[in-house]
Each structure stands twice: as structure tokens, then as C-alpha cells.
C-alpha positions as CSV (number, residue, x, y, z in Angstrom):
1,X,4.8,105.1,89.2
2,X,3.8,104.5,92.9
3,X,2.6,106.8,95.1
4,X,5.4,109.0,96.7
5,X,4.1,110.1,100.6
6,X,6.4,112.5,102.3
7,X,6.7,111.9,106.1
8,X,6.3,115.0,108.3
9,X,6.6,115.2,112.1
10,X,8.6,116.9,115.0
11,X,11.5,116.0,115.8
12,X,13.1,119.0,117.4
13,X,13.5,118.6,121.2
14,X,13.2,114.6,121.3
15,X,15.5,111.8,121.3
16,X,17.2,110.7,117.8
17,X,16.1,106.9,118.4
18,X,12.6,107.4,119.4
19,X,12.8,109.7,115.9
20,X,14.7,107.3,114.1
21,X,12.7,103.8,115.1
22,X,8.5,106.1,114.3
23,X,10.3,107.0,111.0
24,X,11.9,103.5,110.1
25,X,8.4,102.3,111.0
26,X,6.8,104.8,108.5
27,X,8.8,104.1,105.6
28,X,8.7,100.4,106.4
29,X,4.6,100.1,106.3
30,X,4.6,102.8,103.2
31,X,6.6,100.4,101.1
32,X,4.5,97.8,102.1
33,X,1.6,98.9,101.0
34,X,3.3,99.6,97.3
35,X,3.9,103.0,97.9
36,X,7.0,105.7,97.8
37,X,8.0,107.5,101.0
38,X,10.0,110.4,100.9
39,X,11.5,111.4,104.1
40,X,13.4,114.9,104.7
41,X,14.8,113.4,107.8
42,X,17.0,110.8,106.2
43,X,19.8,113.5,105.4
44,X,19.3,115.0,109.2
45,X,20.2,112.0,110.8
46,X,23.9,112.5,110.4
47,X,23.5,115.8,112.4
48,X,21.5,114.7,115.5
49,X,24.3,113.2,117.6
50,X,22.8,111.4,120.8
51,X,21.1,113.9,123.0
52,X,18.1,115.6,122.4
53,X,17.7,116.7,118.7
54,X,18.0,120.9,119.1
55,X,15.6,123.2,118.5
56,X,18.0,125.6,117.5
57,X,19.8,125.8,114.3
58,X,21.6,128.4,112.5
59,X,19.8,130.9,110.4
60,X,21.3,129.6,107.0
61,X,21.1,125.8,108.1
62,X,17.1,126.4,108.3
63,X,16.8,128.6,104.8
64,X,18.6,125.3,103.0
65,X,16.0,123.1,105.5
66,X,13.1,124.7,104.2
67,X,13.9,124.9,100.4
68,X,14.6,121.3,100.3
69,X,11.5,119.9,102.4
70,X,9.3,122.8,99.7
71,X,11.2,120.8,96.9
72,X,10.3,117.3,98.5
73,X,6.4,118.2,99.1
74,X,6.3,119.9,95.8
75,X,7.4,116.2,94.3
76,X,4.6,114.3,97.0
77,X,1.5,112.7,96.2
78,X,0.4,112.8,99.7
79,X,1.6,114.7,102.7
80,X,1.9,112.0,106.1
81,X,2.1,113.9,109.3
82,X,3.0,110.9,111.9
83,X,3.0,113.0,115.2
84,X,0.0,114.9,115.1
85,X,-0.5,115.6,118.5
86,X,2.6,117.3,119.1
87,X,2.6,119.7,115.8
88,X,6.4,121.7,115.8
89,X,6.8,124.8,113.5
90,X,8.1,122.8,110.7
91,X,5.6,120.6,110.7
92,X,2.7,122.9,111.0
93,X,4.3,125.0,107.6
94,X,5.0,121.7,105.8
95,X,1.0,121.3,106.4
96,X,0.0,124.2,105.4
97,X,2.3,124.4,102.4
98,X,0.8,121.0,101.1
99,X,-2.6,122.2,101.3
100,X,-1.5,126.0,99.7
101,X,-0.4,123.7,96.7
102,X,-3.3,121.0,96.7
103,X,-1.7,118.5,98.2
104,X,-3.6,116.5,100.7
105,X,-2.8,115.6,104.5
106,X,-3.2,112.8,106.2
107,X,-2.4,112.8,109.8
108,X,-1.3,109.9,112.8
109,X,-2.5,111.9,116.0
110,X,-4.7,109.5,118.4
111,X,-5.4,112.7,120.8
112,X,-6.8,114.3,118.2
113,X,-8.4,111.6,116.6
114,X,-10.7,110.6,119.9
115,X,-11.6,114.3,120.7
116,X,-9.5,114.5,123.8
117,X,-7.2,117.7,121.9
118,X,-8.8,119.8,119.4
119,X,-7.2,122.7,117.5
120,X,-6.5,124.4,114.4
121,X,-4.8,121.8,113.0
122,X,-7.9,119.2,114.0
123,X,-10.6,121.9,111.8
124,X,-7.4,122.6,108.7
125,X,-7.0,118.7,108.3
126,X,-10.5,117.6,108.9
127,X,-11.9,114.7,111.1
128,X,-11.5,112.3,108.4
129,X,-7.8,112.5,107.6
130,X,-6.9,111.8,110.9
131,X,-6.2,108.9,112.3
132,X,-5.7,106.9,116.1
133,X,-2.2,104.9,114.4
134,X,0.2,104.6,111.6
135,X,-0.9,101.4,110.1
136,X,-4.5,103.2,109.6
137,X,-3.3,106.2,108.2
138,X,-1.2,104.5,105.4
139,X,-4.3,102.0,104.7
140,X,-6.3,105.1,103.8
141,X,-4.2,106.4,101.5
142,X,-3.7,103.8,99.7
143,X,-7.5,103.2,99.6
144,X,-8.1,107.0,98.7
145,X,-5.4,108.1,96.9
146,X,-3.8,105.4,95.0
147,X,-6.5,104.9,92.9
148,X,-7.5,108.9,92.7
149,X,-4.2,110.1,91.8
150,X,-3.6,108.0,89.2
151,X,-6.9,108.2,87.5
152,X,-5.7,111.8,88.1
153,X,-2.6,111.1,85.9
154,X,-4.2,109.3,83.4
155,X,-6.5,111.9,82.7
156,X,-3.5,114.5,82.1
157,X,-1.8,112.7,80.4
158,X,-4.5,112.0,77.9
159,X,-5.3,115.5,77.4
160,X,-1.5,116.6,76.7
161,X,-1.7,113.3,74.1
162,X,-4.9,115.0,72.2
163,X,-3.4,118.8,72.8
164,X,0.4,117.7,70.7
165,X,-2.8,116.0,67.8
């Protein structure tokens, strides 16, 4: 099983293409590298229209929102944040929830990475899971993580083995 990354980032209040073409570009260097991307924003799409993606949405549209993207992280080897330096609500709960449950964060924010914005997302994440572009990002996971998580497997799986014994 490869490693499944789910891709976090704002999309409320910019334009569906310039969302559409950073997350295309996500998924496309993910499954380059022999890894799994899971994006919540794939089912959105249909809902965007032309104009500027709304920040607003409907009480009940939100509660379904946030169950599914809890159900995708809970599922995720690796949480990719690819617009770090412009952190929206969602984004900055998908962080923390990955980290609540263990789940490590990796982040594309070149602002953030040269000094130039610092903030509580700079200190949560830490200096060395974030990174000036995309292409870096994804090459350290799959240096880090790859082989961690499934050594991490391997290990748990071995101990369930001599538990059933």
C-alpha cells in the first residue's frame, strides 16, 4: 500500500482555475513520486461555478464538509498543506486535527519558509516541515515518511500476528 497524502489548502475566495490547475499539480507530482493523494476538493469542484469560489456556505453544507474531510484525514498518512501562506479556517482545523490525531504536516508556504511571515502556524508545524515549493515538499515525504510509516506498519502488523499465537 502506498502512501495516501491528503491535500489541504484555501480555496474560499479565489478563482476555481487557479484552485483547480495548484491541485492538478499536487496530485500529479504525488503520484509521481509512488504515492496516494487524496483530495477533498475533487467532489467540490462541481459546485464552484466560474466566479470566485464563496466563502459562504450553508450551515448543513459545511457539517457534511467537515465530517467527510475528518473521515479523509483520519484515512491519511500524511497531511499536505499547499498554500501555507494564506491559511483559511478549514485549513487551519484540517491542521490541527491531523496533528490532535498524530498525523504529521507538511506544508508548501515560501513566505513562511524564508522568514518573511511568521505565525502560529510557522511554530505548530515547525521550521522543518515547511517548505519554499510543491516539488520539495512531496520529495520530503517521500524521503521521511515512506519508509517510516511503513516500517511503522510492519511493526503492527507483526505484533497483531504474535498476539492471535
Amino acid at each position: 500500500m502506498s502512501l495516501r497524502i491528503y491535500i489541504s489548502g484555501c480555496f474560499a475566495g479565489r478563482l476555481p482555475n487557479d484552485v483547480k490547475s495548484e491541485r492538478e499539480r499536487a496530485r500529479n507530482l504525488i503520484r509521481k513520486n509512488g504515492m496516494h493523494e487524496i483530495d477533498p476538493a475533487a467532489a467540490e469542484q462541481t459546485i464552484w461555478g466560474r466566479r470566485k469560489i464563496s466563502k459562504k456556505m450553508s450551515r448543513s453544507f459545511m457539517t457534511i464538509m467537515v465530517k467527510n474531510d475528518k473521515y479523509l484525514i483520519r484515512r491519511s498518512d500524511v497531511l499536505l498543506v499547499i498554500t501555507g501562506d494564506i491559511i483559511s479556517d478549514g485549513t487551519y482545523k484540517e491542521v490541527d486535527y491531523a496533528q490532535r490525531i498524530e498525523i504529521p504536516v507538511v506544508m508548501v508556504a515560501p513566505k513562511r519558509h524564508s522568514g518573511e511571515l511568521m505565525g502560529w502556524t510557522n511554530i505548530l508545524v515547525g521550521k522543518s516541515n515547511i517548505f519554499p515549493t510543491m516539488e520539495k515538499a512531496v520529495s520530503f515525504i517521500k524521503r521521511k515518511y515512506v519508509k517510516a510509516i511503513a516500517q511503522h506498519k510492519k511493526a503492527f502488523n507483526q505484533a497483531v500476528r504474535k498476539r492471535k499465537k
